[in-house]
Backbone of each chain as nested JSON, in Angstrom:
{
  "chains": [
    {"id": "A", "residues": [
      {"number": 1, "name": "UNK", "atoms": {"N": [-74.975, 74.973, 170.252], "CA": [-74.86, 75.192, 168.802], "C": [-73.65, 74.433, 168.286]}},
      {"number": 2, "name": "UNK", "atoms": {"N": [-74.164, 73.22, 167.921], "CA": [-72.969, 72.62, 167.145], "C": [-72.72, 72.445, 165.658]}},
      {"number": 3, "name": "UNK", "atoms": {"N": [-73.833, 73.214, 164.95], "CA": [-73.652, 73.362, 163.226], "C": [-73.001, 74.724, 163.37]}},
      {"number": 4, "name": "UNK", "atoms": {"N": [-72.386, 74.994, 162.251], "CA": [-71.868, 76.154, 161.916], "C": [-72.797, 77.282, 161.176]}},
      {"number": 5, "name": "UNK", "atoms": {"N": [-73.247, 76.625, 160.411], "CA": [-74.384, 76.916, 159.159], "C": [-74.711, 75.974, 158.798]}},
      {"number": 6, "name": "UNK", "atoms": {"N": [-75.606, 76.945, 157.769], "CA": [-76.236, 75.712, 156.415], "C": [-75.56, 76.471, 154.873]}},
      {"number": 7, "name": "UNK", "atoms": {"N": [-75.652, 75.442, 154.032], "CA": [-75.526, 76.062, 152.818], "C": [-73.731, 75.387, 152.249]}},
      {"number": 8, "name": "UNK", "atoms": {"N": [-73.274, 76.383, 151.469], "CA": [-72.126, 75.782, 150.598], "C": [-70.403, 76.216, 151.945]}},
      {"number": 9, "name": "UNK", "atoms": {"N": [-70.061, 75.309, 152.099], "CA": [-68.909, 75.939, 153.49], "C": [-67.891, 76.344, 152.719]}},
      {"number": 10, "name": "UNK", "atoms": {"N": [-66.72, 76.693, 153.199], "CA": [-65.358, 76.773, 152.694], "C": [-64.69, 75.987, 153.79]}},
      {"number": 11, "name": "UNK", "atoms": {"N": [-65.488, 75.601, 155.118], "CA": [-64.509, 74.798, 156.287], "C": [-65.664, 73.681, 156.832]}},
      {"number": 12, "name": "UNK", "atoms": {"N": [-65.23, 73.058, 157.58], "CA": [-66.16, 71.926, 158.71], "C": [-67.239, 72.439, 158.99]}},
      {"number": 13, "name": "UNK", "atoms": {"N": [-68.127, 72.138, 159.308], "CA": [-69.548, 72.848, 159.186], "C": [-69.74, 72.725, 160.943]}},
      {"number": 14, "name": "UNK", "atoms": {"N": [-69.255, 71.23, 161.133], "CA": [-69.265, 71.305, 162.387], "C": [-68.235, 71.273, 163.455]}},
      {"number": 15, "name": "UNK", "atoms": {"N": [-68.911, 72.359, 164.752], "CA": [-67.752, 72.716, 165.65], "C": [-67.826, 71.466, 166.631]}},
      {"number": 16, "name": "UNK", "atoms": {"N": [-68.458, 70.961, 167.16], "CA": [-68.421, 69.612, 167.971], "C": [-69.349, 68.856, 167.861]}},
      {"number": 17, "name": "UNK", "atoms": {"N": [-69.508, 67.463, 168.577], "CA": [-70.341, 66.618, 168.139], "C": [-71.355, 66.529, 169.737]}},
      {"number": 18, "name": "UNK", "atoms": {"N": [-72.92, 65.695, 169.127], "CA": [-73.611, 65.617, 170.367], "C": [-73.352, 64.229, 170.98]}},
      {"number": 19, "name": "UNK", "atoms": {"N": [-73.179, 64.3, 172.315], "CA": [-72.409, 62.617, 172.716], "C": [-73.234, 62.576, 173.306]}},
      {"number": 20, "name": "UNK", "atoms": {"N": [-74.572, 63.439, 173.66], "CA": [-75.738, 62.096, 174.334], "C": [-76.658, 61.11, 173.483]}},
      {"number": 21, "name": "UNK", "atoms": {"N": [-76.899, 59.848, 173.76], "CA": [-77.441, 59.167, 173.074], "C": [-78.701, 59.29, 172.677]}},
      {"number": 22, "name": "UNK", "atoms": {"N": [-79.247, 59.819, 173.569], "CA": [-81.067, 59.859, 173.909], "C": [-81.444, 60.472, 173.202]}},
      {"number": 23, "name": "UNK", "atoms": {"N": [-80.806, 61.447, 172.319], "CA": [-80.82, 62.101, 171.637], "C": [-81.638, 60.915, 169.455]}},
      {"number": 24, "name": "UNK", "atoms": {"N": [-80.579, 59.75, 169.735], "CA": [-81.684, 59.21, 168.683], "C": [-82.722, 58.758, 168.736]}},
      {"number": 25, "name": "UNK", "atoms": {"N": [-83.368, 58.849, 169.631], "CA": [-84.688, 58.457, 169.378], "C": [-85.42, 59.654, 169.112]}},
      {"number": 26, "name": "UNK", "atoms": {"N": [-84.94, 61.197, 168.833], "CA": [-85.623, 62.315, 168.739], "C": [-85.161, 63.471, 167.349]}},
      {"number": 27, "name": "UNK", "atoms": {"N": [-84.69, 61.986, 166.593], "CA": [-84.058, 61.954, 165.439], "C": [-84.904, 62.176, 164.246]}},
      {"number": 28, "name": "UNK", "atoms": {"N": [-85.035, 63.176, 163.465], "CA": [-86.05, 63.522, 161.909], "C": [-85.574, 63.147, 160.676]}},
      {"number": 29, "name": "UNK", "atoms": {"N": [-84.224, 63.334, 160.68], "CA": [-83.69, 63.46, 159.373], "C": [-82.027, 63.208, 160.176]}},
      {"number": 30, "name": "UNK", "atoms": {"N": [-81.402, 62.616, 159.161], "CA": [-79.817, 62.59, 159.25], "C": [-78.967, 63.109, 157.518]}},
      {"number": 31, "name": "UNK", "atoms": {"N": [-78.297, 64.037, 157.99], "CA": [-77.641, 64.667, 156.568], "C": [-76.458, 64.261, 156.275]}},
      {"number": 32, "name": "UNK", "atoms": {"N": [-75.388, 63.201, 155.351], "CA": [-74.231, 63.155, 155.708], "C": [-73.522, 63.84, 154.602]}},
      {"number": 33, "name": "UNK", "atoms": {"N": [-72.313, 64.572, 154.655], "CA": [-71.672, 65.29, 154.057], "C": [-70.41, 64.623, 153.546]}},
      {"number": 34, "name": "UNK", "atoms": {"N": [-70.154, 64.213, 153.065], "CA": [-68.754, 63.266, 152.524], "C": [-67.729, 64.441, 152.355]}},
      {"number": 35, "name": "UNK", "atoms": {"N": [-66.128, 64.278, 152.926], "CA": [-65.027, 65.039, 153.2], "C": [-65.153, 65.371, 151.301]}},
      {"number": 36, "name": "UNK", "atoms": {"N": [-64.943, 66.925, 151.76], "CA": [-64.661, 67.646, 150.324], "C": [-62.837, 68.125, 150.413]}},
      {"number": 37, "name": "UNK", "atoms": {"N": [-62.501, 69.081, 149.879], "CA": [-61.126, 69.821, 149.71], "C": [-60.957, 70.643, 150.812]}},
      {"number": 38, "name": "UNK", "atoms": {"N": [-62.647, 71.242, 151.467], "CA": [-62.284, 72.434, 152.355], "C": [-62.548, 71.759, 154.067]}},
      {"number": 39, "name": "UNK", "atoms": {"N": [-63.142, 70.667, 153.783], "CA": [-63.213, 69.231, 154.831], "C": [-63.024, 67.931, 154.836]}},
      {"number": 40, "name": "UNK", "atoms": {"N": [-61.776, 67.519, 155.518], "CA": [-61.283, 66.111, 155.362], "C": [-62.184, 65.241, 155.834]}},
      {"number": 41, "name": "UNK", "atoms": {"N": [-63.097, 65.548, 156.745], "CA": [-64.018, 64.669, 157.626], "C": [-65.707, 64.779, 156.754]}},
      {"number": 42, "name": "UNK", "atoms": {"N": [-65.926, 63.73, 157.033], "CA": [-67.265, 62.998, 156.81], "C": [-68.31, 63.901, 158.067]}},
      {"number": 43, "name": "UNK", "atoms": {"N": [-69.367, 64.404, 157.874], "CA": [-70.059, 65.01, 158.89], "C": [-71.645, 64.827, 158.666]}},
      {"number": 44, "name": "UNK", "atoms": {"N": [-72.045, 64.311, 159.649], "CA": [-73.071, 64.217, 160.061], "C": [-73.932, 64.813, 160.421]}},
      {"number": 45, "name": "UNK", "atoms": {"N": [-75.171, 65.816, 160.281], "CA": [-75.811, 66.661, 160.762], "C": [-76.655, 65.552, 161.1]}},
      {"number": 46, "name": "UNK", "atoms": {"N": [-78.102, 66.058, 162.01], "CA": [-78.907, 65.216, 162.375], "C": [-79.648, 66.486, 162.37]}},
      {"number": 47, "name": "UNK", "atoms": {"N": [-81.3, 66.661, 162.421], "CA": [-82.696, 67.241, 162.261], "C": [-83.33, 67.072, 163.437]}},
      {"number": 48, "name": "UNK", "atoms": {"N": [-83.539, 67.24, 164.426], "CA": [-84.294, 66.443, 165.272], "C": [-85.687, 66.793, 165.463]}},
      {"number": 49, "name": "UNK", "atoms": {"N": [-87.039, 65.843, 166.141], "CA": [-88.049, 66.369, 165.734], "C": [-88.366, 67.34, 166.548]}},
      {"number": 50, "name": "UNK", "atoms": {"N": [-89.583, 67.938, 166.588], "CA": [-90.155, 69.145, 167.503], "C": [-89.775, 70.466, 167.316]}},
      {"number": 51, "name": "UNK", "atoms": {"N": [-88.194, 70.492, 167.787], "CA": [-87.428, 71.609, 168.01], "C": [-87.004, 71.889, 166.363]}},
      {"number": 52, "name": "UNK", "atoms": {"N": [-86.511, 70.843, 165.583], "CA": [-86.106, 70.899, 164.501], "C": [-84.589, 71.426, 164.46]}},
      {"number": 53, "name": "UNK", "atoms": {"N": [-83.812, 71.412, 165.922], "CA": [-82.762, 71.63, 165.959], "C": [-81.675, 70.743, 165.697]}},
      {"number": 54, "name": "UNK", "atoms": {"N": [-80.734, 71.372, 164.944], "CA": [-79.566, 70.449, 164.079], "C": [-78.355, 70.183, 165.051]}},
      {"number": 55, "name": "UNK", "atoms": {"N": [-78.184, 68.765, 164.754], "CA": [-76.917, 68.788, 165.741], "C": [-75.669, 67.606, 164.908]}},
      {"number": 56, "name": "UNK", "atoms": {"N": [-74.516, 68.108, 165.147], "CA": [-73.956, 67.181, 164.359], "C": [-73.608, 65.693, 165.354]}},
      {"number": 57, "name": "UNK", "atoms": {"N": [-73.23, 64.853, 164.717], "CA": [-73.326, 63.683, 165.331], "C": [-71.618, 63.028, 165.096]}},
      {"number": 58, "name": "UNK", "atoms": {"N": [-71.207, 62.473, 165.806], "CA": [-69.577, 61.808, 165.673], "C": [-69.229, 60.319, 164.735]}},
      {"number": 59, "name": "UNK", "atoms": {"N": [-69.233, 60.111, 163.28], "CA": [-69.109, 59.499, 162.457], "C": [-68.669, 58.195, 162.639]}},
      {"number": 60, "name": "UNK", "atoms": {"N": [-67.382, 58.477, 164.041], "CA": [-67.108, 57.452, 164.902], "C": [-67.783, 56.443, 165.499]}},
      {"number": 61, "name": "UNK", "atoms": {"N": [-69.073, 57.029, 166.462], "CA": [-69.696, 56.535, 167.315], "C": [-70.367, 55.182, 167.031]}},
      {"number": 62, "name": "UNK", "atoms": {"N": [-69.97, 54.713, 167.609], "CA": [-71.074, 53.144, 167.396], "C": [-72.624, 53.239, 167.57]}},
      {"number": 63, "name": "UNK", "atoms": {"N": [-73.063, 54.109, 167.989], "CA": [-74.68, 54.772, 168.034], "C": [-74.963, 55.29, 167.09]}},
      {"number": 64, "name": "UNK", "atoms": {"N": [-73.933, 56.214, 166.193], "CA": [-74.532, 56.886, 165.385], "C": [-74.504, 55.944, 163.912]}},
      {"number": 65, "name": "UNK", "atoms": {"N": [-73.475, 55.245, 163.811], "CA": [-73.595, 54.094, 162.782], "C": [-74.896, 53.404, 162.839]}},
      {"number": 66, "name": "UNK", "atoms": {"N": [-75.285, 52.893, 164.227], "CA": [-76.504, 51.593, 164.211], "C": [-77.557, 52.732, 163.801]}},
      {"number": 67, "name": "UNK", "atoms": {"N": [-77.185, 53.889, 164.08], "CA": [-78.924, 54.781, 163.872], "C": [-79.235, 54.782, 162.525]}},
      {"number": 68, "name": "UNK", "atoms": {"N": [-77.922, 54.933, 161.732], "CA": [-77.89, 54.938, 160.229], "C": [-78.311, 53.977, 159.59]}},
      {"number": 69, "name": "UNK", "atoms": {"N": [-77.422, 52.484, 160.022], "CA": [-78.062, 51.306, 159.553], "C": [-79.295, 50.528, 159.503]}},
      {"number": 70, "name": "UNK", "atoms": {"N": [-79.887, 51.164, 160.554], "CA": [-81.373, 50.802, 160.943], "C": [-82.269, 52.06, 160.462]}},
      {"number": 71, "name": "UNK", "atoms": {"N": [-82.064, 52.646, 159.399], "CA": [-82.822, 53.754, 158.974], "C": [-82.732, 53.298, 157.56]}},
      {"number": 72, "name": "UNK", "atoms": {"N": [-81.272, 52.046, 156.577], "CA": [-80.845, 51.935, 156.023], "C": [-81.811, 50.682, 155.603]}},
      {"number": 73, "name": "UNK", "atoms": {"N": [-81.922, 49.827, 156.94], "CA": [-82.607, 48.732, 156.822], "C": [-84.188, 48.713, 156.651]}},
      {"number": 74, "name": "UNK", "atoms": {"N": [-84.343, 50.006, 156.792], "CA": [-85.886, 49.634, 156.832], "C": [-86.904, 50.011, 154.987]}}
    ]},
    {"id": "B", "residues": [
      {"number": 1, "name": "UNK", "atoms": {"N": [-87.789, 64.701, 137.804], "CA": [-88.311, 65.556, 139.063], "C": [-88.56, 64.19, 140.01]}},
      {"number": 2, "name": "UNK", "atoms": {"N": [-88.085, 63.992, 140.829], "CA": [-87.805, 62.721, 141.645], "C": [-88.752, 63.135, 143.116]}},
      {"number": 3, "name": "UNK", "atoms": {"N": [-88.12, 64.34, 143.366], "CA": [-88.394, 64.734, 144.847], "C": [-90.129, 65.436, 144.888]}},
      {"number": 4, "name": "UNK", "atoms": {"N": [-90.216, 65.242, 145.575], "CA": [-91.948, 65.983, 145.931], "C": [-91.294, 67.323, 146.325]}},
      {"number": 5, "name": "UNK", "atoms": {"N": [-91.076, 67.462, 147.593], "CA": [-90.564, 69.204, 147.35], "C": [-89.805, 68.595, 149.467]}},
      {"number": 6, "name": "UNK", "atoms": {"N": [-89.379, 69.937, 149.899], "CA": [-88.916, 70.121, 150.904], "C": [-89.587, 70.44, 152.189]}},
      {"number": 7, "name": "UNK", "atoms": {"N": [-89.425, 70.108, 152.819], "CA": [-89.911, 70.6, 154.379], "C": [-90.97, 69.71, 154.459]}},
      {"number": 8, "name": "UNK", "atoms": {"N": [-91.427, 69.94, 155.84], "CA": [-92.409, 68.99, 156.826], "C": [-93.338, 68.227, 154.995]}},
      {"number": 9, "name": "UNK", "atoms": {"N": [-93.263, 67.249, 155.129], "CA": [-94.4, 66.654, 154.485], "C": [-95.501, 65.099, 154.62]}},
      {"number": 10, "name": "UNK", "atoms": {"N": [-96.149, 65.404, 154.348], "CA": [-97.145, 64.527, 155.324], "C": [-97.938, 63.177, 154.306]}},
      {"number": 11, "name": "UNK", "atoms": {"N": [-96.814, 63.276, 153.007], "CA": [-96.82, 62.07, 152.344], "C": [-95.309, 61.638, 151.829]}},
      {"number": 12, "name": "UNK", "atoms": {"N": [-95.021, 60.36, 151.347], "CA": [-93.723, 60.215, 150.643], "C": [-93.535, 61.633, 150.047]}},
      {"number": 13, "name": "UNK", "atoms": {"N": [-91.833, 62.161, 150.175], "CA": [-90.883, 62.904, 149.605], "C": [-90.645, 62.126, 148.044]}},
      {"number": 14, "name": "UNK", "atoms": {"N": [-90.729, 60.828, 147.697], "CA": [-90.055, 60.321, 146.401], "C": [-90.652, 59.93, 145.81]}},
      {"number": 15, "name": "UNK", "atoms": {"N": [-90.928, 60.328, 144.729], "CA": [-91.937, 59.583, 143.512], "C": [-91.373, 58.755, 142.674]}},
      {"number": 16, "name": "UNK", "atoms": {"N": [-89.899, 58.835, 142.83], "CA": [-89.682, 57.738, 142.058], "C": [-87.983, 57.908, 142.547]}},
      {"number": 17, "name": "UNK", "atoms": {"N": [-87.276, 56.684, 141.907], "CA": [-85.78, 56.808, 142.222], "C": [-84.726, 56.365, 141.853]}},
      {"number": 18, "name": "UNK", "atoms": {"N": [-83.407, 57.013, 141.867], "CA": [-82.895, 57.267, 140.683], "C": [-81.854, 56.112, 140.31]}},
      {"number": 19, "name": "UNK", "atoms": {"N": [-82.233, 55.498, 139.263], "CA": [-81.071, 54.071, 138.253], "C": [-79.836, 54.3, 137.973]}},
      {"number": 20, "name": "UNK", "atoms": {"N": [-79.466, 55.666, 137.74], "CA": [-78.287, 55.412, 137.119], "C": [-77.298, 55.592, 138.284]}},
      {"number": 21, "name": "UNK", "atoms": {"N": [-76.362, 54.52, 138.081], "CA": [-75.275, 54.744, 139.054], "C": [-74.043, 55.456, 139.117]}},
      {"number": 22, "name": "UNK", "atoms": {"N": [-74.266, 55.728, 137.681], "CA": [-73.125, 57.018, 137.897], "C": [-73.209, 58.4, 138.733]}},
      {"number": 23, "name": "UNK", "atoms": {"N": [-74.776, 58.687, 138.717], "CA": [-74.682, 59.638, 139.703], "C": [-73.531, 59.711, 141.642]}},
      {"number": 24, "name": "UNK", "atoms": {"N": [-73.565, 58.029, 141.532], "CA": [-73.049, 58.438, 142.723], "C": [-71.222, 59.153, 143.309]}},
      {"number": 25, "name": "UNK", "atoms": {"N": [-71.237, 59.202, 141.977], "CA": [-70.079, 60.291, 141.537], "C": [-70.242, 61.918, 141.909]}},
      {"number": 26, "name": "UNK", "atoms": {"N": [-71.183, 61.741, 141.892], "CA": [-71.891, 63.311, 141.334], "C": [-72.403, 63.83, 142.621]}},
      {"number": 27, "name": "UNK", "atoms": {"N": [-72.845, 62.878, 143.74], "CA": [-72.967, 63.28, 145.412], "C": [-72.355, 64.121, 145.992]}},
      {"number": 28, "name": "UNK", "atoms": {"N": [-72.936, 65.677, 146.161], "CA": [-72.621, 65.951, 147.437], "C": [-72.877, 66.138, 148.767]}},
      {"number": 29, "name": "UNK", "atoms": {"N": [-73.729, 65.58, 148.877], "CA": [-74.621, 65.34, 150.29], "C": [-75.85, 64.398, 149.927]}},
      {"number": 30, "name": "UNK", "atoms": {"N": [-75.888, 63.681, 151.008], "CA": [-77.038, 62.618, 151.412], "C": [-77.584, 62.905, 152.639]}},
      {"number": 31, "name": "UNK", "atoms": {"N": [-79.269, 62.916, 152.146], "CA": [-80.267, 63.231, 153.409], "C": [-81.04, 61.722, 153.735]}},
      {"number": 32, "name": "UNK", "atoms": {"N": [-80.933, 61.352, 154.819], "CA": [-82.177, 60.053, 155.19], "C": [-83.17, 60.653, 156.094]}},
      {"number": 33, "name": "UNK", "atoms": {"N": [-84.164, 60.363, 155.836], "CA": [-85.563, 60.347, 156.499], "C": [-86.144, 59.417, 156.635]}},
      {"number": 34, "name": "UNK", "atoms": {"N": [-85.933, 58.512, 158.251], "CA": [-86.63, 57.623, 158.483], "C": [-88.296, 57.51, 158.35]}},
      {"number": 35, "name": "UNK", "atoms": {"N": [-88.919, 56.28, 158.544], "CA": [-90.115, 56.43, 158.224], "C": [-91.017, 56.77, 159.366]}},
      {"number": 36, "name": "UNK", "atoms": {"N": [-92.241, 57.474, 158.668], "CA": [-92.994, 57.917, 159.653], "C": [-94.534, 57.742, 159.599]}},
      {"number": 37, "name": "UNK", "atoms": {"N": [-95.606, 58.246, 160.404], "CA": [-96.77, 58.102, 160.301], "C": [-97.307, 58.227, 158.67]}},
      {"number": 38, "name": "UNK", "atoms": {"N": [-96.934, 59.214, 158.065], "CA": [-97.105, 59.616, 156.727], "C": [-96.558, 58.602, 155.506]}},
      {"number": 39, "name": "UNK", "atoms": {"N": [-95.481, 58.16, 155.926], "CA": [-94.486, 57.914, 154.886], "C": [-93.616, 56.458, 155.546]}},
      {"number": 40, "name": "UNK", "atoms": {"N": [-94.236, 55.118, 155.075], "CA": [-93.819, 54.087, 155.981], "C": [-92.165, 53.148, 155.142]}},
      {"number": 41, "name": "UNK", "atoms": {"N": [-91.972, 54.107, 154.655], "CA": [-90.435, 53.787, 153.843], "C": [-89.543, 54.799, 154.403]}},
      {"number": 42, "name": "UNK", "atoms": {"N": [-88.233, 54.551, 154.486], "CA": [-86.924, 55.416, 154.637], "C": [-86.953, 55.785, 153.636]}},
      {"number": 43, "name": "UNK", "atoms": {"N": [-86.507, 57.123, 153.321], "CA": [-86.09, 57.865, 152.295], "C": [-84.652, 58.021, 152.202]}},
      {"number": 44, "name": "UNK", "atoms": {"N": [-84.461, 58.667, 150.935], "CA": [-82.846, 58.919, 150.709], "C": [-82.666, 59.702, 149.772]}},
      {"number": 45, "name": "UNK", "atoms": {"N": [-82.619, 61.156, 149.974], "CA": [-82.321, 62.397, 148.821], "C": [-81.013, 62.825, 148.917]}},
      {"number": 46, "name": "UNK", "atoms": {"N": [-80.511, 62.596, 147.453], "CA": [-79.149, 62.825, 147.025], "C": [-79.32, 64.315, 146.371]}},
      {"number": 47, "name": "UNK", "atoms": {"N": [-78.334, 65.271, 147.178], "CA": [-78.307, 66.594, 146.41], "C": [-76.961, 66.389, 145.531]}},
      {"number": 48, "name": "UNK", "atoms": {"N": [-76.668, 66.668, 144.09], "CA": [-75.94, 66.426, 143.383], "C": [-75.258, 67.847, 143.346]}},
      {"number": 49, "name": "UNK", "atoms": {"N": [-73.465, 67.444, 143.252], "CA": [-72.247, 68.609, 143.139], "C": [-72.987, 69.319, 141.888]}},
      {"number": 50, "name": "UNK", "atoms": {"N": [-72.377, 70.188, 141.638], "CA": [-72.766, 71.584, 140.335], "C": [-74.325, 71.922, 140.587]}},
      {"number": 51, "name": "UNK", "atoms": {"N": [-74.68, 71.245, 139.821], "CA": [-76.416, 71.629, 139.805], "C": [-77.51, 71.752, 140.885]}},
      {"number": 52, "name": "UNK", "atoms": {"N": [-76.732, 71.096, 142.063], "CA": [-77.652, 70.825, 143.888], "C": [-78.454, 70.537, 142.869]}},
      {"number": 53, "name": "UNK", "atoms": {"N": [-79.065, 69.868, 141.87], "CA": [-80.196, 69.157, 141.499], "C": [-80.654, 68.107, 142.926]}},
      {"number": 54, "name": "UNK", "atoms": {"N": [-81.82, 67.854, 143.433], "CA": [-82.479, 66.621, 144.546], "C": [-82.777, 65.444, 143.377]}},
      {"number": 55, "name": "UNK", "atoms": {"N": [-82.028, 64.084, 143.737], "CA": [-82.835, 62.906, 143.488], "C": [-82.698, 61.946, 144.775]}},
      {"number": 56, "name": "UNK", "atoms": {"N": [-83.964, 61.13, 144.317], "CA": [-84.397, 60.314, 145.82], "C": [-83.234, 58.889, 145.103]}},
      {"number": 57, "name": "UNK", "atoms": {"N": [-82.885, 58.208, 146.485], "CA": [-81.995, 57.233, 145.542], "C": [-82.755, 55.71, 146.701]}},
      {"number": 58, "name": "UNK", "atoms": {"N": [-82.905, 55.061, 145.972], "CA": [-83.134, 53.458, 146.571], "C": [-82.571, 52.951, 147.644]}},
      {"number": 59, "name": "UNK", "atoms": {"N": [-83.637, 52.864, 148.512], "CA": [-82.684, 52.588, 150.029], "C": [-82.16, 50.916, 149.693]}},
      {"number": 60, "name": "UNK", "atoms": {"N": [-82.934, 50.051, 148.874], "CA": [-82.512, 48.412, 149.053], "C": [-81.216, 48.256, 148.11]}},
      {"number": 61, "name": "UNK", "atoms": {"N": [-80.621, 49.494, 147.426], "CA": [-79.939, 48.929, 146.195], "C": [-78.636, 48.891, 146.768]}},
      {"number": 62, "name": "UNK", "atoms": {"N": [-78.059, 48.174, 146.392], "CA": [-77.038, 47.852, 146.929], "C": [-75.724, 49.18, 146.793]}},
      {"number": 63, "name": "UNK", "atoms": {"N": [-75.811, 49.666, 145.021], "CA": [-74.782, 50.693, 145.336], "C": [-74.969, 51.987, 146.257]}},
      {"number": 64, "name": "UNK", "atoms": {"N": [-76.364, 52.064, 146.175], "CA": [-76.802, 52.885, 147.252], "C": [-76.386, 52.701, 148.826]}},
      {"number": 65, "name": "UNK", "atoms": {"N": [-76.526, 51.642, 149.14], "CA": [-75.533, 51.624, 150.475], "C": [-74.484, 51.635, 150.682]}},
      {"number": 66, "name": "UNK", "atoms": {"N": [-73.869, 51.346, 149.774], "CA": [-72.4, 50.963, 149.208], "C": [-71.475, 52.707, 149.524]}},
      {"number": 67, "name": "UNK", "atoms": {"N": [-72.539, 53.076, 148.708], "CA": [-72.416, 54.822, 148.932], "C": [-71.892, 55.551, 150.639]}},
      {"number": 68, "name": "UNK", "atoms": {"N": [-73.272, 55.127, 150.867], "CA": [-73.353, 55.693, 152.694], "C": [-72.08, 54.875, 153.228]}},
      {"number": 69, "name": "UNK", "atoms": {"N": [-72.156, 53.707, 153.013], "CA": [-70.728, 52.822, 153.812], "C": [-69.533, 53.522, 154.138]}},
      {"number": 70, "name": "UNK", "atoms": {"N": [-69.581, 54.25, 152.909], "CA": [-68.027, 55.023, 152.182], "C": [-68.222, 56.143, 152.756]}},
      {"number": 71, "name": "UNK", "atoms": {"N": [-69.054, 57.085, 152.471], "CA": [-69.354, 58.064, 154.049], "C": [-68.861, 57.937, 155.424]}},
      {"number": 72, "name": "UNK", "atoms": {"N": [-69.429, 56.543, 155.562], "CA": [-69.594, 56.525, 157.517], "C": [-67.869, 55.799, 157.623]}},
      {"number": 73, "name": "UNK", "atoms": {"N": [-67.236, 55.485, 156.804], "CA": [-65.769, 54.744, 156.607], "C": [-64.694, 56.001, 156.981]}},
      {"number": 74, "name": "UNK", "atoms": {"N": [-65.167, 57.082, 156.18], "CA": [-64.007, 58.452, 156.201], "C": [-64.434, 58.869, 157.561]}}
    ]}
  ]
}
């Protein structure tokens, strides 16, 4: 469980990020949250299919950028 | 009314999408939905601060990426 919730936060939504990769290709939806007052950080949820389980993703990552850009590009 | 509605859907989410660029002021979260059997375009639903009003926003437009950039930057 790496979302906190869903809905309006008062803190980071997310407690850690998912660092396996294999993980984008089982990708539905990506949510990004731009740093508010009650979060300095940019956060990433991800949807994934089947399970429909949410996982946040590391804003950092050079995987999770190309997943974006190539979702961006198409 | 931009958005078709929420959850699993098995045609385009966007009927149309949104011009004015001031909204991207007004962002507080961005959803992408790559394309799928149903729906052979990426999507991009902007939930807007105050109102969580949904509009779908133009994946080719430039301030529209311009947007996400500034996301994946913080």
């Amino acid at each position: 469980m790496s979302v906190r919730g869903i809905g309006v936060e008062l803190r980071c939504r997310c407690i850690e990020t998912e660092r396996n990769v294999q993980i984008a290709r089982h990708i539905e939806s990506v949510e990004l949250f731009p740093p508010t007052s009650h979060c300095k950080d940019t956060e990433i949820i991800a949807t994934l299919k089947e399970t429909g389980q949410q996982v946040c993703l590391d804003t950092t990552a050079p995987w999770v950028k190309k997943v974006i850009q190539r979702m961006l590009a198409k």
